[in-house]
Backbone as ProteinMPNN parsed JSONL, in Angstrom:
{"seq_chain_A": "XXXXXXXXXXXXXXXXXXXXXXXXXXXXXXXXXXXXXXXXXXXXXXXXXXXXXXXXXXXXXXXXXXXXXXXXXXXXXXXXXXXXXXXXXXXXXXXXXXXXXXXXXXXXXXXXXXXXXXXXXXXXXXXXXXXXXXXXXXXXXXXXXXXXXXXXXXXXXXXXXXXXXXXXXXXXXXXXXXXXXXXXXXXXXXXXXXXXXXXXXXXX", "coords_chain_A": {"N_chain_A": [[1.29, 1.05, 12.262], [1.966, 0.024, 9.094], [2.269, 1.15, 6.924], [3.759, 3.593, 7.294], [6.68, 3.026, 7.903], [10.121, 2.698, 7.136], [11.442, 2.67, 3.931], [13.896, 2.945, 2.437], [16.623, 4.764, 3.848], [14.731, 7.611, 4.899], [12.54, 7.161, 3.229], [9.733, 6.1, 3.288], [7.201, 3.545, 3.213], [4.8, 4.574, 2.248], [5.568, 6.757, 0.942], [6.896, 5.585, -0.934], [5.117, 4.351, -2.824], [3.545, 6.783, -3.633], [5.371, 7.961, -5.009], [5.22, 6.271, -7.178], [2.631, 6.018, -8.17], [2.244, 8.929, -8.568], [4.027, 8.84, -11.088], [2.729, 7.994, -13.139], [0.005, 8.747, -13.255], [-2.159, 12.713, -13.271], [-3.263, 13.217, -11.225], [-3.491, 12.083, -7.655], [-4.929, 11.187, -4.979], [-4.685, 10.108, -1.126], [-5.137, 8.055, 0.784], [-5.611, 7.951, 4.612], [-4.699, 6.08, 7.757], [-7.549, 6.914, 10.333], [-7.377, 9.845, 11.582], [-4.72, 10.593, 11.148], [-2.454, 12.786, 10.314], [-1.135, 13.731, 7.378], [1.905, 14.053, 6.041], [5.219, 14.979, 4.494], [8.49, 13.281, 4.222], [10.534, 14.024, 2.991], [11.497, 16.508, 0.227], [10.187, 18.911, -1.799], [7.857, 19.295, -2.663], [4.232, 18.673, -2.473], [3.268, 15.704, -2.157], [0.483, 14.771, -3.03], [-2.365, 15.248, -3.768], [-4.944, 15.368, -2.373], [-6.273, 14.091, 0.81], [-7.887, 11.518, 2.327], [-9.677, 10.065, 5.367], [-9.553, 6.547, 6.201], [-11.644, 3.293, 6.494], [-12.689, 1.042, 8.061], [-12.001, -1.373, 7.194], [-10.531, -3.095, 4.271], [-12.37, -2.323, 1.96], [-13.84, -0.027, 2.624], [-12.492, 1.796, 2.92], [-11.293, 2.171, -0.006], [-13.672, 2.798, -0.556], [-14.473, 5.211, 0.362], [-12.21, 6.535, -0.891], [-12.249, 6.623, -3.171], [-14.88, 8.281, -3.255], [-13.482, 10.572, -3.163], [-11.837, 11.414, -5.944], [-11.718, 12.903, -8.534], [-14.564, 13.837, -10.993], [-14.067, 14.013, -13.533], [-12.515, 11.706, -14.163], [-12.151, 8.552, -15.824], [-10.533, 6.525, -15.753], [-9.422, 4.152, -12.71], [-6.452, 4.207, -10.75], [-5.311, 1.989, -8.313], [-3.732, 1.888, -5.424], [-1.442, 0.078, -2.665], [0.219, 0.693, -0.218], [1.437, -0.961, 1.299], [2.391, -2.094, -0.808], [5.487, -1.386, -1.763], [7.211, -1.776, -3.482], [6.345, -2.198, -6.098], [6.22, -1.899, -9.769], [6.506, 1.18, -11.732], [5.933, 0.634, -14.487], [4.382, -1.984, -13.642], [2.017, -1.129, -13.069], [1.817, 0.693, -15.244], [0.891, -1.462, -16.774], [-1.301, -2.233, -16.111], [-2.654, -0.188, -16.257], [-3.149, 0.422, -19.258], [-4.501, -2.228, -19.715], [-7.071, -1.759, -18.76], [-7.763, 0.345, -20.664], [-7.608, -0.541, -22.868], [-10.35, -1.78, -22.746], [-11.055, -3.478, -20.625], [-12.542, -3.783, -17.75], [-11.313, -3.854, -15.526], [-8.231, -4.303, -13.885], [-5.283, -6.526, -12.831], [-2.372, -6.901, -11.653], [-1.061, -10.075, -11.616], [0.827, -12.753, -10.195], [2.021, -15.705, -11.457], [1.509, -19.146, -9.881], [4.228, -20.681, -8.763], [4.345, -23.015, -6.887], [2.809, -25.521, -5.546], [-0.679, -25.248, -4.794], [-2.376, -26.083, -1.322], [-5.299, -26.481, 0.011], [-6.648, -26.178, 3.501], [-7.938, -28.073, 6.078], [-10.704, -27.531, 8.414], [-9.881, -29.639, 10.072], [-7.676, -29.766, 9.429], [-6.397, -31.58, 7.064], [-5.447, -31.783, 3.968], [-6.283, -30.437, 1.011], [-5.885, -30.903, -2.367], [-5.018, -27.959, -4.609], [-4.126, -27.003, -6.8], [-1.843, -25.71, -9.539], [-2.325, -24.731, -12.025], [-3.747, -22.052, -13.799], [-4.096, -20.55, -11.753], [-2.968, -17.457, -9.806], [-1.293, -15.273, -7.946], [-2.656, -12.205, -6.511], [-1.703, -8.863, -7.008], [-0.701, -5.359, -6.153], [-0.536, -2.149, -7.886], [-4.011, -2.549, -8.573], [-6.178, -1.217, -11.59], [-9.008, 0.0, -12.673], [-11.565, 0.183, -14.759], [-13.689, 4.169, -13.915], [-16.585, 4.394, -13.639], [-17.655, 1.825, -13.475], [-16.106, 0.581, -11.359], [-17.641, 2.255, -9.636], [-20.454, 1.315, -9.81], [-19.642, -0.955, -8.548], [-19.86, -0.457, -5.951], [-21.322, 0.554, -4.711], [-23.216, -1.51, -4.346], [-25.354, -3.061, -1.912], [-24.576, -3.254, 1.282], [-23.392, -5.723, 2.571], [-23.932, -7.524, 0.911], [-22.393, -8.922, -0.965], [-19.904, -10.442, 0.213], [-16.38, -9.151, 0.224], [-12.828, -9.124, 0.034], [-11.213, -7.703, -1.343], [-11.255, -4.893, -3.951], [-11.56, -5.58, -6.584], [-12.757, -8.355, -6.339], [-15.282, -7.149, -5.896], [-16.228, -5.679, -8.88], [-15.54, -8.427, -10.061], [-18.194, -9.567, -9.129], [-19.93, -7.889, -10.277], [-20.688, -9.44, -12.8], [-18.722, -8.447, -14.669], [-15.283, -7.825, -16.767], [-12.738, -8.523, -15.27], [-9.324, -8.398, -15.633], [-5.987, -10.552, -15.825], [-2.513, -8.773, -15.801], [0.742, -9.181, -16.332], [2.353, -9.424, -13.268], [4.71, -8.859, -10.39], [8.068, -10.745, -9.825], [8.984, -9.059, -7.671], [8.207, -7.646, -6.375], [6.482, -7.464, -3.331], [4.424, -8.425, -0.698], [3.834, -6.259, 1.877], [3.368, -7.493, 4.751], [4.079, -8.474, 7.364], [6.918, -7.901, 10.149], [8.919, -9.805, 8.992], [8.141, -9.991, 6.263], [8.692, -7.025, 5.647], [11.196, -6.687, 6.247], [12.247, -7.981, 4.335], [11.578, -6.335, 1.876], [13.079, -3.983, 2.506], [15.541, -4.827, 1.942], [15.481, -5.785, -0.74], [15.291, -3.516, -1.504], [17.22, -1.655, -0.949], [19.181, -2.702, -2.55], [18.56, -2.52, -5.188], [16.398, 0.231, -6.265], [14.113, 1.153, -7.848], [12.177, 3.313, -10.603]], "CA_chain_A": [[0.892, 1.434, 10.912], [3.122, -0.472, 8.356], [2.817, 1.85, 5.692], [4.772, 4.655, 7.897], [7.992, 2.671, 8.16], [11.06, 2.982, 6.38], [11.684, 1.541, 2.817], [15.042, 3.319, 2.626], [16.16, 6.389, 4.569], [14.131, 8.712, 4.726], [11.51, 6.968, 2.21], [9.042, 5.246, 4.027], [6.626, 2.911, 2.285], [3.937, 5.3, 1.801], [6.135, 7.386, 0.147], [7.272, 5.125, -2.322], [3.882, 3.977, -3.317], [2.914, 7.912, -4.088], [5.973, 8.92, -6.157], [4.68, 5.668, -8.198], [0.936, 6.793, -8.687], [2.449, 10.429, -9.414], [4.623, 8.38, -12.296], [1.748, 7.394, -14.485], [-1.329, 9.727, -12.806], [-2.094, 13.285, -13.102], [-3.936, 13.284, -10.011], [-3.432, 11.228, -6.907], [-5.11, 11.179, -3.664], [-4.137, 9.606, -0.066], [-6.174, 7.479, 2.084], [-4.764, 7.455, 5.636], [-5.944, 6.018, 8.848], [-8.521, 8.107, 11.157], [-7.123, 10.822, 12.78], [-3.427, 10.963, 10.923], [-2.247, 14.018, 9.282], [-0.586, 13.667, 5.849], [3.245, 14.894, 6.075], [6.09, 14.649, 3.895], [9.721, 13.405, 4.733], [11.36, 14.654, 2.242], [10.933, 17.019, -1.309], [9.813, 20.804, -1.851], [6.839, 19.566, -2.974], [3.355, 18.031, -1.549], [3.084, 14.912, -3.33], [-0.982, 14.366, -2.935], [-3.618, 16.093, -4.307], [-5.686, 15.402, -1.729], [-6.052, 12.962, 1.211], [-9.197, 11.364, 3.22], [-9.724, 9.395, 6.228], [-10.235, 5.266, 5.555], [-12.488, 2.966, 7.19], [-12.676, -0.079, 8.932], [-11.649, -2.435, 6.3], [-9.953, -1.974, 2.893], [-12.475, -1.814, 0.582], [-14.52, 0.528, 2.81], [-11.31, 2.678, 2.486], [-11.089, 2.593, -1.003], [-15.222, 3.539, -1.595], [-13.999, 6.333, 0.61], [-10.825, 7.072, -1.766], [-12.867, 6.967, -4.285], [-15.378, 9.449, -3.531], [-12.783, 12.086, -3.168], [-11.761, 11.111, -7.028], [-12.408, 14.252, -9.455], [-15.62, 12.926, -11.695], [-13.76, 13.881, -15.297], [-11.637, 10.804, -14.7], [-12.822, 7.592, -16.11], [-10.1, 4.792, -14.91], [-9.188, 5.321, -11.495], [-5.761, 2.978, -10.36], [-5.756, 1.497, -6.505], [-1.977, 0.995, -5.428], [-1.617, 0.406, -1.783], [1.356, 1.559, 0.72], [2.355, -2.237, 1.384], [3.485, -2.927, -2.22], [6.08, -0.265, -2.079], [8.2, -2.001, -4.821], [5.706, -2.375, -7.743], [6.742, -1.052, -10.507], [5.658, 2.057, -12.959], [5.781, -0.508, -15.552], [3.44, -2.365, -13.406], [1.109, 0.429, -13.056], [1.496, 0.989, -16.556], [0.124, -2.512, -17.777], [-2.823, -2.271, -15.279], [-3.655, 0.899, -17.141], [-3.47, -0.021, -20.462], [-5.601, -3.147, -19.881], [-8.58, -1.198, -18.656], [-7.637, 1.302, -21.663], [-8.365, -1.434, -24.149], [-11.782, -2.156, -22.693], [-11.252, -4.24, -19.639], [-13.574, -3.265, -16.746], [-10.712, -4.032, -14.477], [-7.184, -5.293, -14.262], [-5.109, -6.895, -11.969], [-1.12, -7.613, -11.906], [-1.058, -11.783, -11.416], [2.097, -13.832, -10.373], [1.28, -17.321, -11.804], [1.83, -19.491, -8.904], [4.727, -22.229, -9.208], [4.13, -24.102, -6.268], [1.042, -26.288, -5.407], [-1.957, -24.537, -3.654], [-3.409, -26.592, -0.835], [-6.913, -26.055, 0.934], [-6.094, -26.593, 4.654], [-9.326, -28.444, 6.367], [-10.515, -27.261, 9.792], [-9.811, -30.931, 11.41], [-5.995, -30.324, 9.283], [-6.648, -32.48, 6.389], [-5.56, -31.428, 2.851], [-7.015, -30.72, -0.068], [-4.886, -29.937, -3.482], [-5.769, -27.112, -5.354], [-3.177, -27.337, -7.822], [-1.443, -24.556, -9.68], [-2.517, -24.316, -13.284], [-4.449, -21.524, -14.047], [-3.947, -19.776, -10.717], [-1.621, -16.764, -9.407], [-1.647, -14.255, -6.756], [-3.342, -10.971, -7.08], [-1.05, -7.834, -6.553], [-0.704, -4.043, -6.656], [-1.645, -1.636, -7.795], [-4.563, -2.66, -9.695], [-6.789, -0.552, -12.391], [-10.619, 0.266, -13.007], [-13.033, 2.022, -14.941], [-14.173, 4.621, -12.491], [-18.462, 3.783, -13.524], [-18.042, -0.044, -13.237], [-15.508, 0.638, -9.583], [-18.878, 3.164, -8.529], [-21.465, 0.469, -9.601], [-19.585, -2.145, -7.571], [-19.394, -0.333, -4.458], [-22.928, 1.138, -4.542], [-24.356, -2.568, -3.896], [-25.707, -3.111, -0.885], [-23.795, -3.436, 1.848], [-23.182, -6.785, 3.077], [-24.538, -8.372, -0.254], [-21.259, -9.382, -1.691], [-18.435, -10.54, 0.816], [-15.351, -9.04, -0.685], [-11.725, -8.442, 0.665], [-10.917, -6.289, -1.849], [-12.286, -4.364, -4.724], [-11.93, -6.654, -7.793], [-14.218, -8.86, -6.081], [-16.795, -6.624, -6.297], [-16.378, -5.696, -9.789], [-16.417, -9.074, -10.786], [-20.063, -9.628, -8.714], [-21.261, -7.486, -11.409], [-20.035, -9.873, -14.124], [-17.933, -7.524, -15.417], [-14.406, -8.559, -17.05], [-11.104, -8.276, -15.026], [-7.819, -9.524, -16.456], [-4.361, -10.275, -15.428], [-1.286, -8.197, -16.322], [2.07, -9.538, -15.52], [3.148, -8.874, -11.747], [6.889, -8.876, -10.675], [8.302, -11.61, -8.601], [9.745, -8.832, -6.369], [6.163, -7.172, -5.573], [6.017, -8.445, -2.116], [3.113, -7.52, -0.105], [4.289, -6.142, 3.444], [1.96, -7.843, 5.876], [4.645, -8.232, 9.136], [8.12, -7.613, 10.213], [9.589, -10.574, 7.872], [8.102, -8.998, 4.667], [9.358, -5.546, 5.934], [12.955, -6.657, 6.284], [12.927, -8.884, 2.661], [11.577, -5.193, 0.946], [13.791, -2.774, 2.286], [16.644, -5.847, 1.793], [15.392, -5.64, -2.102], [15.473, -1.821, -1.936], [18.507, -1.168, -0.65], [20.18, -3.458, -3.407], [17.996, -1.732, -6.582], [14.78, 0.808, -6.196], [13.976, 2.241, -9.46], [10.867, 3.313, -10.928]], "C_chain_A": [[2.07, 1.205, 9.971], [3.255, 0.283, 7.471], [3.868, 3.363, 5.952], [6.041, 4.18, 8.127], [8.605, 2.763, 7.09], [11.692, 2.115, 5.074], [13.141, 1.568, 3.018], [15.351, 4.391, 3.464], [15.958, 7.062, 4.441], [13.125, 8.928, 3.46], [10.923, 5.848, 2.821], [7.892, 4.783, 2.552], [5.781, 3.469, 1.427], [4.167, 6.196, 0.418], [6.508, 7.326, -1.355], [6.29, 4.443, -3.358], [3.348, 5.425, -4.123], [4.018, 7.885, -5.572], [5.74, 7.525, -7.274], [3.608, 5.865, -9.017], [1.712, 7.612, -9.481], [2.951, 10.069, -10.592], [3.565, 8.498, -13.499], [-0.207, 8.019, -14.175], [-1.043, 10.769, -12.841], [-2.607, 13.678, -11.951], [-3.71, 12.076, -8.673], [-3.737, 11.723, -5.237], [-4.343, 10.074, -2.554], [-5.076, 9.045, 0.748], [-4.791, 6.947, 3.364], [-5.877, 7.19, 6.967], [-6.426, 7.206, 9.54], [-6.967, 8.733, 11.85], [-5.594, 10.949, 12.046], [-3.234, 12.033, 9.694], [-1.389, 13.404, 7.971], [0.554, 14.463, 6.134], [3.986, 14.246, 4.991], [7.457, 14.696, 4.528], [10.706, 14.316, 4.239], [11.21, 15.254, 0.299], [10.258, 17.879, -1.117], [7.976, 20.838, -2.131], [4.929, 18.479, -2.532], [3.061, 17.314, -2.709], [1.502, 14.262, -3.854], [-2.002, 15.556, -3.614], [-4.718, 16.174, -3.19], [-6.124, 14.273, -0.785], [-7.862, 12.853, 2.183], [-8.763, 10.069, 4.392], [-9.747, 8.007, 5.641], [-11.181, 4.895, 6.777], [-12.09, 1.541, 7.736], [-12.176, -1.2, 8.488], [-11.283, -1.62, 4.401], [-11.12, -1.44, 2.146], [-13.552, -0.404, 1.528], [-13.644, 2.058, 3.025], [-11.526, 2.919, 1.307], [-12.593, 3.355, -1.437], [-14.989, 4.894, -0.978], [-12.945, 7.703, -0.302], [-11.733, 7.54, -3.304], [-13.81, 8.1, -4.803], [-14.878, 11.151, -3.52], [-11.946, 12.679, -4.777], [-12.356, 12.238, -8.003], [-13.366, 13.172, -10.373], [-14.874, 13.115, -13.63], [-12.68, 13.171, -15.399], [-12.258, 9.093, -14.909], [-11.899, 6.249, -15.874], [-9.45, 5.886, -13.832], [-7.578, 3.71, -11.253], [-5.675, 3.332, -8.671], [-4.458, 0.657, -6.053], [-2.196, 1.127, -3.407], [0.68, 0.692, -1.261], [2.288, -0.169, 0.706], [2.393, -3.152, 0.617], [4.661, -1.908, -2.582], [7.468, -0.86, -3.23], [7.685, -2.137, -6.348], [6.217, -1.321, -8.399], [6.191, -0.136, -11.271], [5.325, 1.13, -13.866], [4.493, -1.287, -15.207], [2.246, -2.046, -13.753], [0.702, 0.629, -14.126], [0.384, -0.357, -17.586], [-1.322, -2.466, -17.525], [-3.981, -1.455, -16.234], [-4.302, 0.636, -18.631], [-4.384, -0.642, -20.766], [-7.257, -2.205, -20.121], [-8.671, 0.215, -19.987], [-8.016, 0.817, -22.906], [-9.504, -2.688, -23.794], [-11.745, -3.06, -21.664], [-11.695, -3.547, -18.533], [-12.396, -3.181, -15.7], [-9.236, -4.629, -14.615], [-6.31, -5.23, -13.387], [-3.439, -7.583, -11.785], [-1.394, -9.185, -11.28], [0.567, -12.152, -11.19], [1.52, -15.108, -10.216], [1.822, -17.745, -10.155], [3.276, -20.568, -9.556], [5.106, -23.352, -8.149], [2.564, -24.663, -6.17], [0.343, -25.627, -4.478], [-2.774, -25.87, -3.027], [-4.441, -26.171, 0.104], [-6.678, -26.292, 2.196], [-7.515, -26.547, 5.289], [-9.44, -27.642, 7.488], [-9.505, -28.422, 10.596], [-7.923, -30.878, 10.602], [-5.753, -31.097, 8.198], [-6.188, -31.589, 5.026], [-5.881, -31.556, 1.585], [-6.452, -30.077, -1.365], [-5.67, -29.398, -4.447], [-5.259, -27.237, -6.776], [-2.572, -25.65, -7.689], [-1.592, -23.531, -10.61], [-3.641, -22.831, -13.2], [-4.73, -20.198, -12.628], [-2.742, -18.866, -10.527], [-2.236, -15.825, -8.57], [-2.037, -12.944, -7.13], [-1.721, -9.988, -6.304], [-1.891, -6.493, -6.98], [-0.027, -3.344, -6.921], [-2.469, -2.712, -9.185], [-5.746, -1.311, -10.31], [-8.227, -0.748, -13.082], [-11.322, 0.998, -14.051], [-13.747, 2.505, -13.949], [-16.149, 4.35, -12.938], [-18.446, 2.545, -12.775], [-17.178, 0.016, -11.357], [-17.287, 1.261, -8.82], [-19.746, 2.265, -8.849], [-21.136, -0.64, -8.511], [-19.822, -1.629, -6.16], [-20.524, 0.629, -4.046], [-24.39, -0.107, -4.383], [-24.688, -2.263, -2.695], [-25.048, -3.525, -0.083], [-23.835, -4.998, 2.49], [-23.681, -8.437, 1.755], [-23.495, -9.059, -0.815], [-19.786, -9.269, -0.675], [-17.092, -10.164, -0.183], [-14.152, -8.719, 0.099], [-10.81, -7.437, 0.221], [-11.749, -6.171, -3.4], [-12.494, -4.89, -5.813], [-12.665, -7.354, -7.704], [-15.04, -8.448, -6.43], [-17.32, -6.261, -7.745], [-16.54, -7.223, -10.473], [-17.908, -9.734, -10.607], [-20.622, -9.012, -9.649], [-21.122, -7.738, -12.987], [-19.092, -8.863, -15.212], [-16.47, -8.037, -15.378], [-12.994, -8.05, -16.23], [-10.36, -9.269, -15.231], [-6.792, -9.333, -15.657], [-3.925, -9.774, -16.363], [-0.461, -9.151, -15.664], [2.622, -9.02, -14.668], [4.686, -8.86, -11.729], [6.8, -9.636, -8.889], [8.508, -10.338, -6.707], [8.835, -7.53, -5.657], [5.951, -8.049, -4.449], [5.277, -7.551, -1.42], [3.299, -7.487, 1.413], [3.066, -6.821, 4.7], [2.688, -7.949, 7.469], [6.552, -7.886, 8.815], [9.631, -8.413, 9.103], [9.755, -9.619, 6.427], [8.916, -7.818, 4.4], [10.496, -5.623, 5.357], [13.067, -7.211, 4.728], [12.53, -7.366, 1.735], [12.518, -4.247, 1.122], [15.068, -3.697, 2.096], [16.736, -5.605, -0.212], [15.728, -4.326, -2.259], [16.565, -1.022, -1.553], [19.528, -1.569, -1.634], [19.872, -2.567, -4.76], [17.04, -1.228, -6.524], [15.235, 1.895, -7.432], [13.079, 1.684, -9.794], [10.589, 2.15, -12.105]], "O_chain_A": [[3.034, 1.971, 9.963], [4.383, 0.31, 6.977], [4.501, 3.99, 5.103], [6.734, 5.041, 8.667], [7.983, 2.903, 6.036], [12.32, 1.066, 5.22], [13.734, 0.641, 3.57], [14.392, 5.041, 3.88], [16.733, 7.763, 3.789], [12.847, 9.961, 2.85], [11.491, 4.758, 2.895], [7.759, 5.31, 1.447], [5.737, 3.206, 0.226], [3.501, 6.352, -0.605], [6.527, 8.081, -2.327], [6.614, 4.068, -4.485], [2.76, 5.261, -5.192], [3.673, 7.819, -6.752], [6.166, 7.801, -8.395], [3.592, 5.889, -10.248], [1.962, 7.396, -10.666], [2.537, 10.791, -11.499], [3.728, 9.058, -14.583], [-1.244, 7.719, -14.767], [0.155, 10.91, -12.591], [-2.245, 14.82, -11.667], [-3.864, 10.941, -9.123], [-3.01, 12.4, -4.51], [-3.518, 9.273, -2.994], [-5.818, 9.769, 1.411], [-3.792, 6.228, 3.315], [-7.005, 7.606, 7.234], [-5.9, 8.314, 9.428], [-5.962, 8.236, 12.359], [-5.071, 11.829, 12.729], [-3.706, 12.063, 8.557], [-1.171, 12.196, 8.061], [0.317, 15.616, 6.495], [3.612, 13.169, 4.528], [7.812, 15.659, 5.207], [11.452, 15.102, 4.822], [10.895, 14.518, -0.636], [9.526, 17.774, -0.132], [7.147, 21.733, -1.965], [5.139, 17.28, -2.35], [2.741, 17.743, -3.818], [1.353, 13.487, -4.799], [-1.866, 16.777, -3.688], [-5.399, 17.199, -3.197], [-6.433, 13.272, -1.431], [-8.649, 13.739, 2.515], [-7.787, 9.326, 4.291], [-9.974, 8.054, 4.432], [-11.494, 5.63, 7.714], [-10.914, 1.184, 7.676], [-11.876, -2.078, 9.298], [-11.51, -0.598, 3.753], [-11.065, -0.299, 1.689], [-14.082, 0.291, 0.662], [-14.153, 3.158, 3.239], [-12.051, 4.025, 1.174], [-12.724, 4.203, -2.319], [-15.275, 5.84, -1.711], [-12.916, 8.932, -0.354], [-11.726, 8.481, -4.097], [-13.831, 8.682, -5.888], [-15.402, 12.25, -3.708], [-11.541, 13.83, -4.938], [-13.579, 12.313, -8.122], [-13.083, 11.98, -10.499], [-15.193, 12.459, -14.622], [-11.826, 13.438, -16.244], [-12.815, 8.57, -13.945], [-12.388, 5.12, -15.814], [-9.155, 7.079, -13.762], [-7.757, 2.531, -11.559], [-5.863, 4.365, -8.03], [-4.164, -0.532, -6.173], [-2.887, 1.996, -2.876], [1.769, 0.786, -1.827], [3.402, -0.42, 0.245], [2.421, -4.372, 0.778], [4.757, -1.615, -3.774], [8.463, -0.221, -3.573], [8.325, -2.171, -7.4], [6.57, -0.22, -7.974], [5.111, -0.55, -11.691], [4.122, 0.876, -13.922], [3.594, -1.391, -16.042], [1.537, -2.588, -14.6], [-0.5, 0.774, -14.345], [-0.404, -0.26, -18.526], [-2.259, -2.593, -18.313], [-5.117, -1.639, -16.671], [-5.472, 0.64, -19.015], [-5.169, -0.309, -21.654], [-8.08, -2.062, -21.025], [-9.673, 0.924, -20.076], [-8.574, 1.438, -23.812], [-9.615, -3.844, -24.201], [-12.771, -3.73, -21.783], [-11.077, -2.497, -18.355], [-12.576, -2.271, -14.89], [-9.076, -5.469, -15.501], [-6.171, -4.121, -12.87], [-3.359, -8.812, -11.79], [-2.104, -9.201, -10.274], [1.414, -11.811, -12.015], [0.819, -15.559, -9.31], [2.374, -16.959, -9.385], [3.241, -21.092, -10.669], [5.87, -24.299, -8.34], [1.51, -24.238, -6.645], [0.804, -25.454, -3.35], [-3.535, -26.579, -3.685], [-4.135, -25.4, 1.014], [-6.071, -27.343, 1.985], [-8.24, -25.554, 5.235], [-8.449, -26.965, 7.762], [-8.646, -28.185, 11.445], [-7.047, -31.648, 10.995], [-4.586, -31.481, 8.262], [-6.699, -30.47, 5.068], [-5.806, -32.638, 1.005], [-6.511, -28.855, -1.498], [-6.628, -29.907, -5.028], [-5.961, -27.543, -7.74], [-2.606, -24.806, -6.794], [-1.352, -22.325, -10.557], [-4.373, -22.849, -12.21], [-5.448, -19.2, -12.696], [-1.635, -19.228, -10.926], [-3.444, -15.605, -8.481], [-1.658, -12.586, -8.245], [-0.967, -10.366, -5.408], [-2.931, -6.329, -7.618], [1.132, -3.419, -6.514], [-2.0, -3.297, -10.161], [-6.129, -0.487, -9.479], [-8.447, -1.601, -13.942], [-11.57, 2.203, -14.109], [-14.37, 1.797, -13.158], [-16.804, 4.06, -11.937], [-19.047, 2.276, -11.735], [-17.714, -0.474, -10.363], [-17.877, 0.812, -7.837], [-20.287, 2.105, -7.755], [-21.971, -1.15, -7.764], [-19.973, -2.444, -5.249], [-20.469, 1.371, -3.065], [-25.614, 0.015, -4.33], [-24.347, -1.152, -2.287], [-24.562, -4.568, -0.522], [-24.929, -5.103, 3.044], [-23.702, -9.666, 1.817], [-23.913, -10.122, -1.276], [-18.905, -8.412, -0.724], [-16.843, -10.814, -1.199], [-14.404, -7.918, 0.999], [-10.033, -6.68, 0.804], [-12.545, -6.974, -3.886], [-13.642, -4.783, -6.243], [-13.488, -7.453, -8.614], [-15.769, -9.017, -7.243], [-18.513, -6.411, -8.01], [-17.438, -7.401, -11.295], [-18.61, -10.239, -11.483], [-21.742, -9.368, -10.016], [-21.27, -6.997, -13.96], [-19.049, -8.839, -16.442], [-16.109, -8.613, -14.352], [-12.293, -7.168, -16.725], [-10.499, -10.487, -15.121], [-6.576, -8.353, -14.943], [-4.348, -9.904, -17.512], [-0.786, -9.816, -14.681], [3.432, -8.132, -14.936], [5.543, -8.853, -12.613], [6.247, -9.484, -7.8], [8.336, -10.534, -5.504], [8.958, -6.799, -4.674], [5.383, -9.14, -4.51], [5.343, -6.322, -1.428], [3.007, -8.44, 2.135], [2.093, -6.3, 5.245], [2.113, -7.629, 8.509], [7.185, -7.717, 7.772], [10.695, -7.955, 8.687], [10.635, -8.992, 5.838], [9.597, -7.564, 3.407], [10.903, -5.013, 4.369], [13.988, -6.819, 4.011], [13.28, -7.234, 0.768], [12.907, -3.61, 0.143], [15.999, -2.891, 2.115], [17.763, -5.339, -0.836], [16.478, -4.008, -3.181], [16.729, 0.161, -1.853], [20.61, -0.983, -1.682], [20.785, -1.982, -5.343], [16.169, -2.073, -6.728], [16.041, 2.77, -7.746], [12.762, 0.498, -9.698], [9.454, 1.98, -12.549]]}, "name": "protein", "num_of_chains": 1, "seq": "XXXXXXXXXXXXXXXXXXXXXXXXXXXXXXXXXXXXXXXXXXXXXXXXXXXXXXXXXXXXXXXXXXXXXXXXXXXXXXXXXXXXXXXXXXXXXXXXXXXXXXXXXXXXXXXXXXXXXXXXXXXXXXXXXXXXXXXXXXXXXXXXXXXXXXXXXXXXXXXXXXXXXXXXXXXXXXXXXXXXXXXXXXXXXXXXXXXXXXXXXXXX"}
């Protein structure tokens, strides 16, 4: 479970993903896998509001996260554990967007190399670069248009995560500006290049 390892000592990833939420949220829940309790390493004070089980796949996590979501909040933001360097700032643009009427919004790093399609038989196919960039987190919702997307029908709309689904219901999500040094932990490489960044400068 990558989001339980150590950004710095004695601030594991998880960790540093919350005291971000708590930055720019008055409320913030916890989705953790089945069966794991919710602890804190370190600090007097319990940094969650409230935590739930996830599910089998992200977004069936987040419709989970979501229903534990008090109903008198109308954008909800969706940061995960293995972006533990995004920034408040980040966080903050996400919000804003969906604050001046965007259904959804989504930090972007343009790309600046070439995207190619990689065939089955091996063969490539160039995507280019214009107009493309990588999705990060956290990103930011209106909580109606997040509960209409995730009240389709199940298997109706392949999605790997939840912006997908909002835009299935034509509804508008935008980029914000990401940060080069938003890297998204996926194995032991990533690991070592974040807590390598976070040992040099971690600030909100």
């Amino acid at each position: 479970m990558k989001q339980f390892a150590e950004l710095t000592p004695g601030v594991r990833l998880v960790d540093r993903a919350v005291a971000t939420a708590q930055a720019v949220a008055p409320w913030v829940g916890l989705i953790v896998p089945p069966g794991h309790v919710w602890d804190r390493l370190t600090g007097p004070k319990p940094p969650v509001d409230q935590c739930c089980d996830g599910g089998s796949s992200r977004c069936q996590s987040i419709a989970a996260g979501l229903a534990m979501v008090p109903i008198d909040f109308d954008v909800v933001l969706i940061h995960s554990a293995s972006s533990p360097l995004a920034s408040v700032a980040t966080a903050r643009r996400a919000l804003e967007a969906v604050g001046a009427g965007a259904a959804g919004a989504v930090p972007t790093l343009a790309l600046v190399d070439v995207a190619k399609r990689v065939g089955a038989d091996g063969a490539l196919l160039t995507v280019g670069r214009e107009g493309l960039g990588l999705a990060q987190s956290p990103m930011a919702f209106e909580r109606a248009v997040l509960g209409r997307a995730f009240a389709q029908p199940a298997g109706e709309v392949e999605a790997t995560e939840e912006s997908q689904l909002v835009e299935a219901l034509g509804a508008t999500v935008v980029a914000v500006d990401g940060q080069v040094d938003n890297v998204h932990v996926v194995d032991q490489t990533t690991l070592t290049m974040v807590q390598a960044l976070a040992a040099h400068a971690l600030r909100l």
